[in-house]
Legacy VTK file of the C-alpha trace (Angstrom):
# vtk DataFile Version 3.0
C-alpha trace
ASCII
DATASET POLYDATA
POINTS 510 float
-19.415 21.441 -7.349
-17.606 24.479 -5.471
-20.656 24.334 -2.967
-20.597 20.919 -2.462
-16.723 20.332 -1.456
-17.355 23.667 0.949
-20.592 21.726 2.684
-18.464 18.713 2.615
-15.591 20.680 4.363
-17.668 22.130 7.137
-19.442 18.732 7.858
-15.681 17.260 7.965
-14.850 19.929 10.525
-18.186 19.676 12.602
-17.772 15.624 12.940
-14.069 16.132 14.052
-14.913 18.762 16.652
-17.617 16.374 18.118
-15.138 13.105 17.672
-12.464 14.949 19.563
-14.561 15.681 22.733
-15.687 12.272 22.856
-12.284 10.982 22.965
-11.091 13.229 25.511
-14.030 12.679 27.950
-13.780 8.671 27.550
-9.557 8.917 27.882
-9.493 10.779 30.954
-12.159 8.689 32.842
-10.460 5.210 31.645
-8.606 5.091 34.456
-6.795 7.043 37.302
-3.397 8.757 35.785
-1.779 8.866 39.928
-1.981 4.890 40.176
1.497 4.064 39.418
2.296 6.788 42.292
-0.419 5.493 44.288
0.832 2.462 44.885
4.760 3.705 45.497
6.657 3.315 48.133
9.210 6.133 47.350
9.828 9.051 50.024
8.443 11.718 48.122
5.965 10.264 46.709
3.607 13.347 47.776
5.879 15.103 45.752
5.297 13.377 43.136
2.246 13.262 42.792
1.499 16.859 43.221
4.281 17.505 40.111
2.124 15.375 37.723
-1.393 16.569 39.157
-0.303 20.476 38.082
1.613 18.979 34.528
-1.627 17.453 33.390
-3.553 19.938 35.283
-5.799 17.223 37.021
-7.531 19.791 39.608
-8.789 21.375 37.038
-12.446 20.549 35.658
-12.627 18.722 32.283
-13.494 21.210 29.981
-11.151 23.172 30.733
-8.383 20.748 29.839
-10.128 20.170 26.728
-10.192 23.651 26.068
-6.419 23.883 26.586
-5.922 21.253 24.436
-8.170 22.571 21.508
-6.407 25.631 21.664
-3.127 24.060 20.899
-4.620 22.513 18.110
-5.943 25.263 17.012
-2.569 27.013 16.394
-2.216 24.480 13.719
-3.755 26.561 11.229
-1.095 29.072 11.448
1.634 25.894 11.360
2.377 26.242 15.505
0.745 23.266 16.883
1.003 22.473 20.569
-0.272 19.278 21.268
0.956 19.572 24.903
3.170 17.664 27.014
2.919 13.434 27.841
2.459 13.141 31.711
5.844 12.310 31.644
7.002 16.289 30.115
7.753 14.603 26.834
6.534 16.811 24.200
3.636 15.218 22.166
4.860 17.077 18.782
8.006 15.617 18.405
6.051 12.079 19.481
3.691 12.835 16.802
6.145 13.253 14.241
7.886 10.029 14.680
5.460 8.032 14.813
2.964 9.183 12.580
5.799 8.308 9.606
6.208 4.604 10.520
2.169 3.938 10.752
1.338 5.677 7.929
4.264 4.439 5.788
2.439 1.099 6.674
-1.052 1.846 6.230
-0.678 3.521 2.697
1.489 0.820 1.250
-1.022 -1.627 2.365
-3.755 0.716 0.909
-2.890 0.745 -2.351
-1.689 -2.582 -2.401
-5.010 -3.716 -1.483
-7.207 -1.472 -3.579
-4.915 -2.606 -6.822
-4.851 -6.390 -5.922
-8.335 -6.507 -4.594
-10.343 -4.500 -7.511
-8.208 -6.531 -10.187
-9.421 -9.764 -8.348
-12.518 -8.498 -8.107
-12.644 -7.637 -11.925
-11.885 -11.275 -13.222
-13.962 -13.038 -10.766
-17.407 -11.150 -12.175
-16.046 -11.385 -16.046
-15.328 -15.373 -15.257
-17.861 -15.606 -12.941
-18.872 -19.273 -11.722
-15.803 -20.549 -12.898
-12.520 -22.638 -10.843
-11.407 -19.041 -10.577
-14.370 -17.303 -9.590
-14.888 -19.715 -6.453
-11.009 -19.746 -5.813
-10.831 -16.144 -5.470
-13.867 -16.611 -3.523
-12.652 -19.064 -0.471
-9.392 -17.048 -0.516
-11.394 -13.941 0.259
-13.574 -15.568 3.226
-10.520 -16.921 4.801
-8.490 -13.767 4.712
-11.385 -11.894 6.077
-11.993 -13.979 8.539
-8.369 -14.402 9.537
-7.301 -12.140 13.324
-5.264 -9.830 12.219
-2.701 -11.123 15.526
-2.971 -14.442 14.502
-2.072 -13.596 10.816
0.820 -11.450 12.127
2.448 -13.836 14.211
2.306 -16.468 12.035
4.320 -14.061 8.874
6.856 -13.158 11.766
7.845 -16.548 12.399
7.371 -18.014 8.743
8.910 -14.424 6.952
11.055 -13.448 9.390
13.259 -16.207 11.654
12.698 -19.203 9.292
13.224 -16.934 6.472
16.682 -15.588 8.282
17.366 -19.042 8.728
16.588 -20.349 5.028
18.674 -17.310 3.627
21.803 -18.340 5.408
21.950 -21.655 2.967
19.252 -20.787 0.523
18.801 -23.729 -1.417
15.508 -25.271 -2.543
14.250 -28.517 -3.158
13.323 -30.610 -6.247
9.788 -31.311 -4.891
9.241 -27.448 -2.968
10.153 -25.824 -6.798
7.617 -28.341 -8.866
4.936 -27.303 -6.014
5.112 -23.553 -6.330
5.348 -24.046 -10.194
2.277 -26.149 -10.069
1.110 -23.276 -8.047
1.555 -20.700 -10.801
-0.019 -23.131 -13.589
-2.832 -23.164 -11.834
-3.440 -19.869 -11.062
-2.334 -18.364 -14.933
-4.154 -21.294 -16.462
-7.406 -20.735 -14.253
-6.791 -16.200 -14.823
-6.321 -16.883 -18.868
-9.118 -19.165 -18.663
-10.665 -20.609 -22.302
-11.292 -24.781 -23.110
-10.069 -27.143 -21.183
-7.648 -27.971 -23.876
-6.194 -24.447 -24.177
-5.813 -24.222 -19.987
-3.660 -27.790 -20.090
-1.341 -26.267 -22.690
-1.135 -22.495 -20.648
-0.691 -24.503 -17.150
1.969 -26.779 -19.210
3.985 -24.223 -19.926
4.004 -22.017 -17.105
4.852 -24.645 -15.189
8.207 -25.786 -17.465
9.035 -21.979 -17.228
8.534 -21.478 -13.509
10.269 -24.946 -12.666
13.038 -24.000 -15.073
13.306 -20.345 -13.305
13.507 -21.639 -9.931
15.804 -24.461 -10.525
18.244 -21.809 -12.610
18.073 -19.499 -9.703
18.832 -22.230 -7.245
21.575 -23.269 -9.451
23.486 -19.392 -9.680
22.364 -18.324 -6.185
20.138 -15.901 -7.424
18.634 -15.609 -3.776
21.606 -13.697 -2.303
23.209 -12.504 -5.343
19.655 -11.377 -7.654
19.440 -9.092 -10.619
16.922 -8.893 -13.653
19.580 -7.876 -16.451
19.106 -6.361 -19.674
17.289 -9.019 -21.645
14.532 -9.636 -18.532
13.992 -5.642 -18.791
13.722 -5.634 -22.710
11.276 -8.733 -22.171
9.076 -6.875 -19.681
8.968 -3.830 -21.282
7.525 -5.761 -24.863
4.954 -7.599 -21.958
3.828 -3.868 -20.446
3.531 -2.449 -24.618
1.452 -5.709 -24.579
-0.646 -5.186 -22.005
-1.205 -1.421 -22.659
-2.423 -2.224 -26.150
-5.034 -5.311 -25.146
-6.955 -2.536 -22.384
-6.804 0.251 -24.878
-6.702 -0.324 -29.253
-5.479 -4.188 -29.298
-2.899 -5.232 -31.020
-3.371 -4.322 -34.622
-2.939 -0.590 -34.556
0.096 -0.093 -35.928
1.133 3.609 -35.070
0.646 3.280 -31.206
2.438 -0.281 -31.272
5.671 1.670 -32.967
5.180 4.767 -30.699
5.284 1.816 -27.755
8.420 0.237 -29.406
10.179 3.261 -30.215
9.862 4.158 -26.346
11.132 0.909 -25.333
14.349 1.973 -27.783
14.616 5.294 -26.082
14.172 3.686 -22.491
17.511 1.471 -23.820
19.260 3.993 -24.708
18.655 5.890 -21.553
19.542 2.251 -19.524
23.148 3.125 -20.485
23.159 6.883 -20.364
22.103 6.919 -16.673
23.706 4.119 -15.392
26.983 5.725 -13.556
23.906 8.259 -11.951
22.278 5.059 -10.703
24.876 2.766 -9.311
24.658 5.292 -6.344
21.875 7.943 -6.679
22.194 10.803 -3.933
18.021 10.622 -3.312
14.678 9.932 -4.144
14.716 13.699 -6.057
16.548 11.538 -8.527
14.212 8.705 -9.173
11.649 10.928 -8.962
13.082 13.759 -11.891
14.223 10.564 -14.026
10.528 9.037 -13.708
8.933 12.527 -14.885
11.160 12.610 -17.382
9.934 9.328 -18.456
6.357 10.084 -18.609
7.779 13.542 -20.990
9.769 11.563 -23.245
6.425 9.019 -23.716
3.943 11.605 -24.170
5.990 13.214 -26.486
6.726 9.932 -28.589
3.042 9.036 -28.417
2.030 12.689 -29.449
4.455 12.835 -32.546
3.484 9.178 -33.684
0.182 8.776 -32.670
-1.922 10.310 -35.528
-5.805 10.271 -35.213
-4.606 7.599 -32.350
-2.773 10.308 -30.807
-3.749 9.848 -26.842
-4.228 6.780 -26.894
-0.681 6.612 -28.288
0.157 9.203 -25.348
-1.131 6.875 -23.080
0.405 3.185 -24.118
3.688 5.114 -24.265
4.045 6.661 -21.185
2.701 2.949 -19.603
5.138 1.121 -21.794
7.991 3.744 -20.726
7.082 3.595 -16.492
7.026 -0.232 -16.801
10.497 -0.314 -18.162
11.728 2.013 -15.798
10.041 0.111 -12.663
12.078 -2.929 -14.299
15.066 -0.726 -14.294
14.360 0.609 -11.211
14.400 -3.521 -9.638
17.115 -4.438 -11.040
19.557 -1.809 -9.254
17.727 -2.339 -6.419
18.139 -6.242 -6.417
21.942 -5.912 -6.860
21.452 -4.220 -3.574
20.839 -7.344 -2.092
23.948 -8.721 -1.516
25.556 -5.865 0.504
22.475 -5.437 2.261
22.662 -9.103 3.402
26.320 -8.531 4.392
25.549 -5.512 6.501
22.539 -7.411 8.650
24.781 -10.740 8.978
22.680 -12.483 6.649
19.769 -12.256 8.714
17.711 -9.462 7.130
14.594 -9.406 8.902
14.451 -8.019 12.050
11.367 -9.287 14.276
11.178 -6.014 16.002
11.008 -2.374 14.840
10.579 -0.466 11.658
14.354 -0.561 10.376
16.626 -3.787 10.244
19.784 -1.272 11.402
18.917 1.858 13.259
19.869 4.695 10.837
22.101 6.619 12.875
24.499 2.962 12.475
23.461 2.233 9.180
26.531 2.829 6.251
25.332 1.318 2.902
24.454 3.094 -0.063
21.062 4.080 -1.468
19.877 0.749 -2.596
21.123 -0.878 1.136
18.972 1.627 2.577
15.903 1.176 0.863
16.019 -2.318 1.897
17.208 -1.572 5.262
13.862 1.248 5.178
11.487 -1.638 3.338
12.248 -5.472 4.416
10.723 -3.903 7.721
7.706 -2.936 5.934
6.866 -5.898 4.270
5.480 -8.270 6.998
2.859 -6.226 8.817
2.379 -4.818 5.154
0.972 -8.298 3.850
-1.256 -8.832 6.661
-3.152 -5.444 6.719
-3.143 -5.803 2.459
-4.503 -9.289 2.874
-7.225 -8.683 5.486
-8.494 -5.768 2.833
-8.043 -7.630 -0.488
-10.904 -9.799 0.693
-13.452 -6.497 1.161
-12.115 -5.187 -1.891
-12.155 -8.302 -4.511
-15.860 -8.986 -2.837
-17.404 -5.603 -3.139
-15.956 -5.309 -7.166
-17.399 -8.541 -7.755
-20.629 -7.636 -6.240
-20.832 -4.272 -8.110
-19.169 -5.410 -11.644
-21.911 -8.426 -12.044
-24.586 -5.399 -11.149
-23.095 -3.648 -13.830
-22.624 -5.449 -17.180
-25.881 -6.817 -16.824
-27.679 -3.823 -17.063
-29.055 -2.002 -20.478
-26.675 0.017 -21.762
-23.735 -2.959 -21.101
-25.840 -5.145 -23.570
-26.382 -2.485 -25.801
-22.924 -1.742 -26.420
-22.928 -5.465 -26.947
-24.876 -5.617 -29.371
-22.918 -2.553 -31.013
-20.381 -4.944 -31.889
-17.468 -3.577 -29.630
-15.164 -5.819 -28.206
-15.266 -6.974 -24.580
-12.054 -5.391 -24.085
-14.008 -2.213 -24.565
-17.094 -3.161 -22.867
-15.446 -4.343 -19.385
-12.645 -1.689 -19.331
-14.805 1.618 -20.845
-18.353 1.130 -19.997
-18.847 -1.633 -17.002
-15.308 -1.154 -14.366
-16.296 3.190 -14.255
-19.179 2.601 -13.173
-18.356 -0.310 -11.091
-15.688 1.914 -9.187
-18.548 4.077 -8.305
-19.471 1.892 -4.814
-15.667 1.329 -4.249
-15.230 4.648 -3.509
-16.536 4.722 -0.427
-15.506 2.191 0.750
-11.652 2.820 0.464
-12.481 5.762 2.682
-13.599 3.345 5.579
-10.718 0.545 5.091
-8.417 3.118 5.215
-9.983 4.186 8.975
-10.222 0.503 9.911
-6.531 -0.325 8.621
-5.207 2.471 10.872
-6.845 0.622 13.827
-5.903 -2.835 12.931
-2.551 -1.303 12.765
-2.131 -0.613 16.511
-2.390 -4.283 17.077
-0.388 -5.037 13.966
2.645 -2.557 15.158
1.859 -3.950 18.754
3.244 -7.705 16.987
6.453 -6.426 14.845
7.425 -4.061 17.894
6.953 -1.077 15.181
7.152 2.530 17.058
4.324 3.731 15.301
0.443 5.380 16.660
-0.231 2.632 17.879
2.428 2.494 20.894
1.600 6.136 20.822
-1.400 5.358 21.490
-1.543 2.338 23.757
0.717 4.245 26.252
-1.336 6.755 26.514
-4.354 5.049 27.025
-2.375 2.563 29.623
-1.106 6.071 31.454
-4.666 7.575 31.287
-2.892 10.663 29.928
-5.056 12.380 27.185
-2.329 14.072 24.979
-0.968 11.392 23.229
-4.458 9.680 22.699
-5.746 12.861 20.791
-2.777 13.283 18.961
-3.336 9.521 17.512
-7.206 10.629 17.180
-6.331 13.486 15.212
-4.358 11.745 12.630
-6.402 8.704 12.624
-9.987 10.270 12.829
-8.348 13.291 10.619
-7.476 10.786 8.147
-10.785 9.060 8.208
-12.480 12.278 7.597
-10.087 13.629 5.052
-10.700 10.301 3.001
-14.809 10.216 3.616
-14.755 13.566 2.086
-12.549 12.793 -1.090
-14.345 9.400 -1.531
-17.903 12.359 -1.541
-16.299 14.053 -4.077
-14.447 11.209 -6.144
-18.396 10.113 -6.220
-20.354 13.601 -7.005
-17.048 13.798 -9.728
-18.336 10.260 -11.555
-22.031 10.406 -10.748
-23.045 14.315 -11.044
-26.260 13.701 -9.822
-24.483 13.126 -5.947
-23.795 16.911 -6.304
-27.471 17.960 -5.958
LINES 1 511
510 0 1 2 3 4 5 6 7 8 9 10 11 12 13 14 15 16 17 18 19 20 21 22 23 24 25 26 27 28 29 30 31 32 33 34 35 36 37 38 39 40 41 42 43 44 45 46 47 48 49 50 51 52 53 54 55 56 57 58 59 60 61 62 63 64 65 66 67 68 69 70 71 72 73 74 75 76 77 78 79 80 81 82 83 84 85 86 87 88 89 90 91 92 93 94 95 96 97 98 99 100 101 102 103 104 105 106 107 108 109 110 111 112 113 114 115 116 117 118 119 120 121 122 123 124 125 126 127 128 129 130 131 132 133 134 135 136 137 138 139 140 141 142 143 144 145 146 147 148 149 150 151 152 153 154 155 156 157 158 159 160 161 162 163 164 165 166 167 168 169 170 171 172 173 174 175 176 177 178 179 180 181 182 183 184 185 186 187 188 189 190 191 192 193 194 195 196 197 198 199 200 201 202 203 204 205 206 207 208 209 210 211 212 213 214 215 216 217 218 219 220 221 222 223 224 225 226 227 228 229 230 231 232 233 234 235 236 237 238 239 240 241 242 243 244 245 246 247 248 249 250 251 252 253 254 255 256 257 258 259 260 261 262 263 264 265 266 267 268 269 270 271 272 273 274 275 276 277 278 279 280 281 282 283 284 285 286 287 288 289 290 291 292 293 294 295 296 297 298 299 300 301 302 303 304 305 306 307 308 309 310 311 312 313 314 315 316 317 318 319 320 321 322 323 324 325 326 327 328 329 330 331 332 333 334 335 336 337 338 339 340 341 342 343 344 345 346 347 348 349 350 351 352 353 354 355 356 357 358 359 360 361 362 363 364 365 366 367 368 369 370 371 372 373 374 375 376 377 378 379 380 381 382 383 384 385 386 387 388 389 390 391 392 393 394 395 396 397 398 399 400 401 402 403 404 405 406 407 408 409 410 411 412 413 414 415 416 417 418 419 420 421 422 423 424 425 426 427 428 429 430 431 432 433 434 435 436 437 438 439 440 441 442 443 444 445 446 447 448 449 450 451 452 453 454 455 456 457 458 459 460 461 462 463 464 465 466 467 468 469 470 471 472 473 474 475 476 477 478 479 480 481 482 483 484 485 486 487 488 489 490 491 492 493 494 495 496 497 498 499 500 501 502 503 504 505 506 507 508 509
């Protein structure tokens, strides 16, 4: 395995190498960097011109710039990287480093997003396959991969962003605009639960009383500006995750991980009260993060204590049951955070420009304000580059689940007797993954790119205006700066999708 991650290294580092001079030939013969001057009128214009032909070293033949350049880089490995100067003597590190953070805050959201979203969907569509769902999930997949990615984006920044603004003002909603989005949800739990038709009139039934009852209660407190879970939602959702962890691992009728599961959810009450002054106004993430670690210790030590001959599975529903009751923990501070944010932005949250509602050197609210003032931003250009992947994704899991269960060894275990719980979840989706693999590595590379338009829309400061300015100004340093953390991230992920695949198929590695 050793030799295989070192051959995949040095291939990694040869196809960068090669990828790098490419760019830099193609950027500097794009265009001619002296136009703008070319075409002045100013008095010193010669001056001019003969400043930014010796600052981007224009006399000088091509592979020698490159080789200036590559140098720079090359410092990196000792944590001194000069990525040179724009033609305009700003310095490209300090560039880099502000707007690599915006893009790939954007891109990884929408990443994972997809891959979760996408692979689930995927799941369901091969285990129900030929059903309302199945060709549901289908159109929606076409016509979100078919969908321009500026098209998409300009239609979420008028809809999400200046009708939203103007719908949050006076949120109120309508008799006949809360039956259609709970008719909305019947349909889509009745057609996911599937079973008779008799059985998917009584689950779309009742979601659609609760739903319609939801809305029209939140309508009736002004949930929208004033939102919260509370305690009995969280005590709700945490029985619903010890639920769900026990259906995809034992079911329901083991009795020593369901109390190990319930005895967490006591402990994560508990701990609701204990830590509640420390959360009305946390001083960081350090804190969210130590109180989640501690979750996952306190849930692999309940499950290890009551577990038995069950013992990691036990481990295992636990410390699930225990970070689903903390994410609903988690929400509900950060919905009561609503309010003053809303009051802070003038009760227009969503900005249709940039990657912060308030610029944080103006910004005064609390922790919770500031994670909304750091995500509301994020959440537009977010759905369209998770939407334009969940299409790739939910096909390609289809495509390689319904290869899977119907081969030998899927029928065998069949015929073992074992549940299809166990048959879908340990023996078809592993091997399913294997395909997927690879291609998160490429999404990830073509996200990045549909990004520069994306930014381009919501006016985010991100690679992308890194990059189109450079390209526009014929001026190579930015450009390779975006190519080395777009084509460094393509690389980096091509190589860990190689070894996430030698890791579940061992016979990659020879």
């Amino acid at each position: 395995m050793l030799q295989f991650i070192l051959r995949r290294i040095a291939i990694s580092a040869l196809i960068m190498f090669l990828g790098s001079v490419l760019m830099y030939v193609l950027t500097i013969n794009s265009g001619d960097p002296l136009s703008d001057l070319r075409e002045s009128r100013a008095e010193n214009r010669d001056q001019l011109m003969a400043a930014r032909t010796a600052n981007m070293g224009l006399d000088d033949p091509w592979w020698l710039r490159y080789l200036g350049w590559l140098t720079g880089v090359s410092r990196c490995f000792v944590l001194q990287c000069d990525l040179g100067d724009t033609r305009d003597g700003s310095d490209v590190n300090n560039l880099l480093l502000a707007s690599a953070g915006a893009s790939l805050r954007l891109v990884t959201v929408a990443t994972f997003l997809a891959i979760f979203i996408g692979v689930t969907l995927g799941v369901l569509s091969a285990i129900r396959q030929y059903s309302g769902f199945d060709y549901a999930v289908t159109f929606i997949a076409f016509l979100f991969f078919s969908l321009p990615v500026f098209w998409a984006a300009v239609l979420l920044k008028d809809f999400g962003a200046i009708r939203f603004n103007n719908w949050i003002a006076d949120p109120t909603v309508s008799t006949t605009a809360t039956a259609v989005v709970a008719l909305l949800f019947a349909l889509a739990v009745a057609s996911v639960l599937g079973g008779g038709l008799r059985r998917e009139l009584i689950t779309g039934a009742v979601t659609f009383v609760v739903v319609f009852g939801l809305v029209f209660g939140f309508d009736q407190v002004t949930w929208w500006v004033q939102p919260a879970i509370g305690l009995p939602l969280i005590i709700v959702g945490a029985l619903a995750a010890l639920g769900f962890m026990l259906v995809m691992t034992v079911g329901l009728s083991n009795r020593k991980v369901m109390y190990a599961g319930l005895v967490t959810i006591g402990l994560g009450l508990v701990a609701y009260f204990v830590t509640g002054p420390i959360l009305d106004d946390p001083s960081g993430w350090l804190v969210i993060i130590a109180m989640a670690l501690l979750t996952v210790a306190v849930g692999l030590a309940v499950g290890w204590v009551m577990g038995g001959y069950e013992r990691r599975t036990a481990m295992i529903v636990s410390v699930g049951t225990g970070l689903g009751m903390a994410f609903l923990v988690f929400m509900d501070y950060l919905l009561r955070g609503w309010a003053g944010f809303l009051e802070l932005s003038g009760n227009r949250p969503v900005s249709t420009i940039g990657e912060n509602r308030i610029i944080p050197e103006r910004f005064t609210g609390d922790f919770w304000e500031g994670i909304f003032n750091w995500g509301v931003q994020l959440v537009l250009p977010t759905i369209v580059l998770t939407l334009i992947s969940i299409a790739s994704y939910s096909r390609y899991t289809r495509g390689s689940m319904l290869e899977t269960i119907n081969q030998d060894y899927i029928r065998t275990a069949r015929s073992k007797g074992l549940s299809d719980r166990v048959v879908f979840t340990k023996h078809a989706l592993r091997n399913a993954l294997i395909p997927i693999t690879t291609i998160v590595a490429f999404d990830f590379a073509s996200l990045l790119g549909g990004a520069v338009i994306t930014e381009s829309v919501f006016g985010w400061r991100g690679l992308g205006a890194m990059f189109r300015q450079g390209l526009d100004q014929v001026d190579p340093n930015p450009v390779m700066a975006y190519y080395l953390v777009a084509g460094g991230a393509a690389v980096l992920m091509n190589m860990l999708a190689d070894i996430a695949y030698a890791s579940l198929d061992p016979r990659i590695r020879r």
